[in-house]
C-alpha positions as CSV (number, residue, x, y, z in Angstrom):
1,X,120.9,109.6,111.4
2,X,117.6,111.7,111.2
3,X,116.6,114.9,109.5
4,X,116.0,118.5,111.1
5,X,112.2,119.0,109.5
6,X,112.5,122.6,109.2
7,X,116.1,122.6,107.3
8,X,116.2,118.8,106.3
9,X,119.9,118.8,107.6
10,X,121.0,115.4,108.4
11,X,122.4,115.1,112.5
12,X,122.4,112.5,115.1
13,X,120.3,112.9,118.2
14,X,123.4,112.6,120.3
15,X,124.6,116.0,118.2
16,X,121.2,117.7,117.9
17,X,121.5,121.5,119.1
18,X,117.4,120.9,120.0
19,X,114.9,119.4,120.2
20,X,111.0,119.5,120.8
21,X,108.2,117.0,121.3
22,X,104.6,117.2,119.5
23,X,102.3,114.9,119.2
24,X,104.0,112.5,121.4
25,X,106.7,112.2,118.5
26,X,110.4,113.8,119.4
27,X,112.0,116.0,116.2
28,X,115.6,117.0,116.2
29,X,117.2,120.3,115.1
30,X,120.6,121.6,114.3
31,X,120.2,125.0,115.9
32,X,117.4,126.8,118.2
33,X,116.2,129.0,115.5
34,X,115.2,126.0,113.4
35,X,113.2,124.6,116.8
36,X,111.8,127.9,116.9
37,X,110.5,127.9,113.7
38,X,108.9,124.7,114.1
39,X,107.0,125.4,117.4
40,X,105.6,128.2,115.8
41,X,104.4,126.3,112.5
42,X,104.3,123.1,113.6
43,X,101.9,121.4,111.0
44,X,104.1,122.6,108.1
45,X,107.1,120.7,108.7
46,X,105.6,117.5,110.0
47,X,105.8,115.4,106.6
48,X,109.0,116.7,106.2
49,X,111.3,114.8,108.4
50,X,108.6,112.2,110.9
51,X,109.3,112.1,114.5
52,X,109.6,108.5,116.2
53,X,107.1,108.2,119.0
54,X,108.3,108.8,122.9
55,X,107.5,105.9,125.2
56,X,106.8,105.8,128.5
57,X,107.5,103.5,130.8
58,X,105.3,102.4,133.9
59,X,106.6,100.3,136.6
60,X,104.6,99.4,139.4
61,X,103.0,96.4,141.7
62,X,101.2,93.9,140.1
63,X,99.1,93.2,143.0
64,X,95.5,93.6,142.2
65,X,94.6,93.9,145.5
66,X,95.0,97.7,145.4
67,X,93.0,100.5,147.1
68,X,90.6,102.0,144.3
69,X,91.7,106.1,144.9
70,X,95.1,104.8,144.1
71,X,94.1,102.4,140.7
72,X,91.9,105.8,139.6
73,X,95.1,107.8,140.1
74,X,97.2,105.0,137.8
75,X,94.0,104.6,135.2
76,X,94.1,108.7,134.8
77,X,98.2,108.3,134.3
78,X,96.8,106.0,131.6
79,X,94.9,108.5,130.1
80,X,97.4,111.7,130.3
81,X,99.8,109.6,128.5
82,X,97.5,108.6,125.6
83,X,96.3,112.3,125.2
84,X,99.8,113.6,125.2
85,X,100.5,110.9,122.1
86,X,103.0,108.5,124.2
87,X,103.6,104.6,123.9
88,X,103.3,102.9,127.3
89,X,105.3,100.2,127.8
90,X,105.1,98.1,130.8
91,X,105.6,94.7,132.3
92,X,102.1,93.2,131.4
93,X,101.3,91.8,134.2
94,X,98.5,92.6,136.7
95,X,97.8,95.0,139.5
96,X,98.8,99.1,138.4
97,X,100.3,98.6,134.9
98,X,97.4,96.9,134.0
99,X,95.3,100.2,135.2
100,X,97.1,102.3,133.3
101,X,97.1,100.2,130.5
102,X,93.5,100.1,130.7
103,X,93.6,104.1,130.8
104,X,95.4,104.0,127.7
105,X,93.3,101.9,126.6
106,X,90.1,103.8,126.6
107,X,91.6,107.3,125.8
108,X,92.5,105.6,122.5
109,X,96.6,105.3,123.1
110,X,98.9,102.9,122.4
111,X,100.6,100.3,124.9
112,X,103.4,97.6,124.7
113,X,103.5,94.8,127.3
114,X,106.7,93.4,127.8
115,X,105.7,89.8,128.9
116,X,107.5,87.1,131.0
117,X,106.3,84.1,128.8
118,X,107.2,82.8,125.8
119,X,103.8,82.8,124.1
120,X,100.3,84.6,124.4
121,X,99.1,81.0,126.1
122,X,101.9,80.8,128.4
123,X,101.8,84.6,129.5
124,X,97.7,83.8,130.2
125,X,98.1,80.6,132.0
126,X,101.8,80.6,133.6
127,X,102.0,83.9,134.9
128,X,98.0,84.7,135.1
129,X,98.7,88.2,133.0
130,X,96.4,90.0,131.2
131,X,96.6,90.7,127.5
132,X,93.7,92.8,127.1
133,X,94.6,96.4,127.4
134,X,97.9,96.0,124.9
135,X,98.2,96.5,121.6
136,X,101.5,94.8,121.2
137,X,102.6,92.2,123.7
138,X,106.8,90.9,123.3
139,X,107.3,87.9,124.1
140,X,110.9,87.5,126.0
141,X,110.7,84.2,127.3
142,X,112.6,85.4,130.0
143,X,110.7,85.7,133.6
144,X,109.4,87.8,135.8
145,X,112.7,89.6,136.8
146,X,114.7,88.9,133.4
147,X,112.4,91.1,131.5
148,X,113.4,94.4,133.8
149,X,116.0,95.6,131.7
150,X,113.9,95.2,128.5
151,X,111.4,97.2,130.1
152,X,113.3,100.0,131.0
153,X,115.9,100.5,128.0
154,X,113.0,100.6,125.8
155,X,111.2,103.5,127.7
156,X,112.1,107.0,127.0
157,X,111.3,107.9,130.3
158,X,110.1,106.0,133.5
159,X,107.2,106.2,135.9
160,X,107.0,104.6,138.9
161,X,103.6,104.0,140.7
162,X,103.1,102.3,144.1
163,X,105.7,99.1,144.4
164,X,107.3,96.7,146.3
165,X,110.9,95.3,146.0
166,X,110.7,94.2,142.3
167,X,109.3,97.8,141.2
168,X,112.5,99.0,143.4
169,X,114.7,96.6,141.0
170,X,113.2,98.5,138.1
171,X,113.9,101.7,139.7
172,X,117.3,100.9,140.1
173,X,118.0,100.2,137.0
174,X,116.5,103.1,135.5
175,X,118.5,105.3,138.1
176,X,121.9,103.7,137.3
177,X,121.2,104.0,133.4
178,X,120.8,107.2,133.6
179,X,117.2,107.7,132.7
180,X,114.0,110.1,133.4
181,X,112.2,108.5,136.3
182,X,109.0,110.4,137.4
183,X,107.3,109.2,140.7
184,X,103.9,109.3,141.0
185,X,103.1,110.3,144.4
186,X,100.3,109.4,146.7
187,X,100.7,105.7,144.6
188,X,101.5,103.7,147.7
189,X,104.3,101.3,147.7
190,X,108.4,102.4,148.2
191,X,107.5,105.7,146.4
192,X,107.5,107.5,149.5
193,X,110.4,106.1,150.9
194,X,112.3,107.0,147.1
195,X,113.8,110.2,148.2
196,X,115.6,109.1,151.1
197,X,116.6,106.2,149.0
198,X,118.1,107.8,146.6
199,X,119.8,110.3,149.1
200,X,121.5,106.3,150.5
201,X,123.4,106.1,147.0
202,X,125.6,109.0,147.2
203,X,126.2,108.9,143.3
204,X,124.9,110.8,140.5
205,X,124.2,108.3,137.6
206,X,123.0,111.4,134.9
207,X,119.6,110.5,136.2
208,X,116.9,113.2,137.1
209,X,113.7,112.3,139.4
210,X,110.3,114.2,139.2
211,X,107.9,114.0,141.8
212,X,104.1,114.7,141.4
213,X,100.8,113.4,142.4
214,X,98.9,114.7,139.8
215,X,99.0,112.4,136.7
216,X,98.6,114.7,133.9
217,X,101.4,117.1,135.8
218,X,103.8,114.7,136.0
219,X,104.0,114.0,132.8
220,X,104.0,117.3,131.1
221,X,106.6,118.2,133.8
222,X,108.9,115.3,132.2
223,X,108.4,115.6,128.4
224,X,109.5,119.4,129.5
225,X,112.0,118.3,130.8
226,X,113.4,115.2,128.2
227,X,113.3,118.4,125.5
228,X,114.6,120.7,127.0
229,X,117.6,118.6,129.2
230,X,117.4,114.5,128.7
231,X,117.3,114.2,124.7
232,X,121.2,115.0,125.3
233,X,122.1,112.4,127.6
234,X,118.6,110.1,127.6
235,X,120.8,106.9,128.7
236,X,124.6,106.3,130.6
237,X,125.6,104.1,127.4
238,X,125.0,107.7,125.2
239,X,128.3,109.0,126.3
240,X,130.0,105.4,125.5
241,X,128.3,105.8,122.4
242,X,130.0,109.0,121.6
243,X,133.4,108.1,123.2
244,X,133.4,105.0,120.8
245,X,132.5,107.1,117.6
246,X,135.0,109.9,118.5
């Protein structure tokens, strides 16, 4: 249960008439005209009722070996998402995560690597990862692949950036759950080959896909989007959610 800041009425997200993102935090409301209120006056409701922080998560190759115009796009995705107040999550390994993570980094944002390994030693010397650019690293113990669904389910919306097959087992995921996937285009890998992709799976999962080259455009395109569309349904296991409480 949460709070609407502006009215302090208790409602669940699932429920929530509205919602609106500031800050990088997400703030629930019972009706429009309380939302409305709130854009307008932002500062006074804050304290009132905090929002929890949207996270964003981005999926790509870990190969380092990457052409630089493509790492400079990633390392400015970095640096939109720290200015717009997000959490990056990603896999913690090498390659473009780690460039955005390092964009994070030095706009002064906040990232969560979701390692492979079981310990900080293991995730340096195992699976040759850096740990530099995060300010949180979770340890799952459970391999390269096994932490894919971690990654996603704990990201309020997903980015994917350049890729090869296992970036494709991250998309699918994220398109079968149901979540915000943006594509950042221009980024190499199977995102060009995404649409037609998608167009092969002939089912709609709830999930809506945002394509854009432009880093800081792509994500103000999706936190428009989550608040005005996504906070209803941000995940498939929402509606089981609600079917199990009704």
């Amino acid at each position: 249960m949460i709070r609407d800041p502006v009215c302090l009425m208790t409602i669940t997200p699932s429920h929530a008439v509205a919602m609106s993102e500031f800050g990088g935090r997400s703030y629930y409301f019972c009706s429009e005209e309380c939302r409305d209120k709130f854009r307008e006056r932002p500062q006074a409701f804050l304290n009132k009722a905090p929002g929890m922080r949207l996270t964003v998560g981005v999926m790509g190759s870990a190969d380092s070996n990457q052409d630089d115009d493509i790492k400079d796009q990633v390392y400015q995705l970095g640096v939109a998402i720290a200015e717009r107040g997000l959490v990056l999550i990603t896999g913690a390994c090498p390659g473009l995560p780690y460039a955005c993570a390092e964009g994070v980094r030095e706009a002064g944002g906040t990232s969560v690597g979701i390692s492979p390994a079981l310990s900080l030693d293991e995730h340096v010397h195992k699976y040759y990862s850096p740990a530099d650019a995060y300010d949180v690293l979770i340890y799952t113990g459970s391999g390269l692949m096994g932490r894919e669904v971690t990654n996603i389910r704990s990201s309020d919306m997903v980015i994917i950036v350049g890729g090869r097959s296992g970036t494709l087992g991250e998309f699918a995921i994220a398109f079968d759950e149901g979540k915000l996937i943006g594509v950042l285009r221009g980024s190499g890998g199977i995102t060009s080959q995404l649409p037609a992709i998608v167009a092969s799976f002939g089912k709609d999962t709830g999930s809506h896909i945002i394509y854009d080259a432009d880093p800081v455009t792509l994500v103000s395109l999706l936190l428009t989007y989550y608040e005005t569309h996504q906070f209803r349904r941000p995940s498939c296991f929402c509606d089981e959610q609600m079917d199990a409480a009704g």
